[in-house]
C-alpha positions in Angstrom: 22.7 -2.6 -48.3 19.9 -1.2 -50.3 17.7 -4.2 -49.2 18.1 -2.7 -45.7 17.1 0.6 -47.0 20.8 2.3 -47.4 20.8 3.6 -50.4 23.4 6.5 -49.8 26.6 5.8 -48.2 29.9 7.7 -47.8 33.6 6.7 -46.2 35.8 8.9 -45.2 39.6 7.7 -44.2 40.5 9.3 -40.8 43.9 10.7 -40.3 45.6 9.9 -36.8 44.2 12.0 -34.2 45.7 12.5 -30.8 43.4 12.3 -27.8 44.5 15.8 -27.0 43.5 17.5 -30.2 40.5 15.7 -32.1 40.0 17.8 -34.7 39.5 17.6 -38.4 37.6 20.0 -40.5 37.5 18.0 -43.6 35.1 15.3 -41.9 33.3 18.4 -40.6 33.0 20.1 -44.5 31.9 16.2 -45.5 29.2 15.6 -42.9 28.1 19.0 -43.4 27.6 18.3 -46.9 25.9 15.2 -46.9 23.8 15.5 -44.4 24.1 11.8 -43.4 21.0 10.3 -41.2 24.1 8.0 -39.4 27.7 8.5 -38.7 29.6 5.5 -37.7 33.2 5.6 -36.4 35.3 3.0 -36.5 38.6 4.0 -34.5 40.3 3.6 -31.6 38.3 3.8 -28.0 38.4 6.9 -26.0 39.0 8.8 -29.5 35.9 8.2 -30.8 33.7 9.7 -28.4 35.8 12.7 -28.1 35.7 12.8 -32.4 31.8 12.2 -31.3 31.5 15.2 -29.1 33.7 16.9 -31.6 30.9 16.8 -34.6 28.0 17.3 -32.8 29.0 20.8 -31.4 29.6 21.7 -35.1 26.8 20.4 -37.2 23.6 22.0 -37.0 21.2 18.9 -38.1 20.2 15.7 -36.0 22.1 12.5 -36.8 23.0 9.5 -34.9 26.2 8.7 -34.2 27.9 4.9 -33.5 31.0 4.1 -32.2 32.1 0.7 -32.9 36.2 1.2 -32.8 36.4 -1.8 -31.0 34.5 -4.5 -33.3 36.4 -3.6 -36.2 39.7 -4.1 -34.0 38.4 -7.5 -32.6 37.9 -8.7 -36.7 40.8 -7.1 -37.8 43.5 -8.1 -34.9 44.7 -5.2 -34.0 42.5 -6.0 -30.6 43.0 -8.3 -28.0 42.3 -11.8 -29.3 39.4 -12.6 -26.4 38.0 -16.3 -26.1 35.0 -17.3 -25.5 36.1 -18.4 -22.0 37.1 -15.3 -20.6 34.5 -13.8 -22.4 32.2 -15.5 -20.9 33.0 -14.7 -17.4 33.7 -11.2 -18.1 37.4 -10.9 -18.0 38.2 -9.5 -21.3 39.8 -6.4 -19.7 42.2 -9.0 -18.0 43.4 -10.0 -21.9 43.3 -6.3 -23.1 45.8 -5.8 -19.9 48.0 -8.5 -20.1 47.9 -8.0 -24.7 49.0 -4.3 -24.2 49.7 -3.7 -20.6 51.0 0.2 -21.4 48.1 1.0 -22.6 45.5 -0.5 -20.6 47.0 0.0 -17.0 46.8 3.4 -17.1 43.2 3.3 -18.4 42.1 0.8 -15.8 44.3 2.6 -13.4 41.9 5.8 -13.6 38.3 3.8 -13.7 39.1 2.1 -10.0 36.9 5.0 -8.7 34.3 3.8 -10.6 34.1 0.4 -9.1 34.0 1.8 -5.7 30.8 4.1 -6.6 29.2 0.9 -7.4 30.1 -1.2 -3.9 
């Protein structure tokens, strides 16, 4: 990593956060204290971007911030095992439904709006 010009970096071990409470001042006190130039958070999708949002509002420096929850869960198979078929033509939400259908319906459930602001 130093070769690409990281020569400081820092993990920090997330507890569980609930969508409805994503709050945790000890990542606050770290980030705070190192002053870190990138952030990158590798948990579970719509979590992250509220965690995101969440340390933002209570840092006062710029820093970017990546979510990449996702990647890590495709590597690790805790996601969706997706092929390179369905991939390909853009179905991986159809894999994601039928892999864990209670907790995909309801996401995809709420997004229909979406499509129709598109048509």
């Amino acid at each position: 990593m130093r070769k690409k010009g990281f020569y400081k970096l820092y993990s920090y071990i997330a507890p569980n956060y609930f969508r409805s409470n994503v709050k945790d001042n000890n990542l606050i006190f770290k980030i705070k204290k190192n002053k870190p130039n990138i952030i990158i958070i590798n948990i579970s999708g719509l979590k992250q971007e509220l965690l995101a949002k969440y340390i933002l509002q209570r840092i006062n420096f710029k820093c970017s911030i990546l979510c990449t929850g996702a990647a890590l869960g495709f590597l690790s198979g805790t996601q969706a095992p997706i092929n390179s078929f369905f991939d390909r033509f853009y179905m991986g939400w159809l894999i994601r439904l039928v892999y864990n259908f209670k907790s995909f319906y309801p996401r995809i459930k709420r997004s229909i709006f979406l499509y129709k602001l598109f048509i």
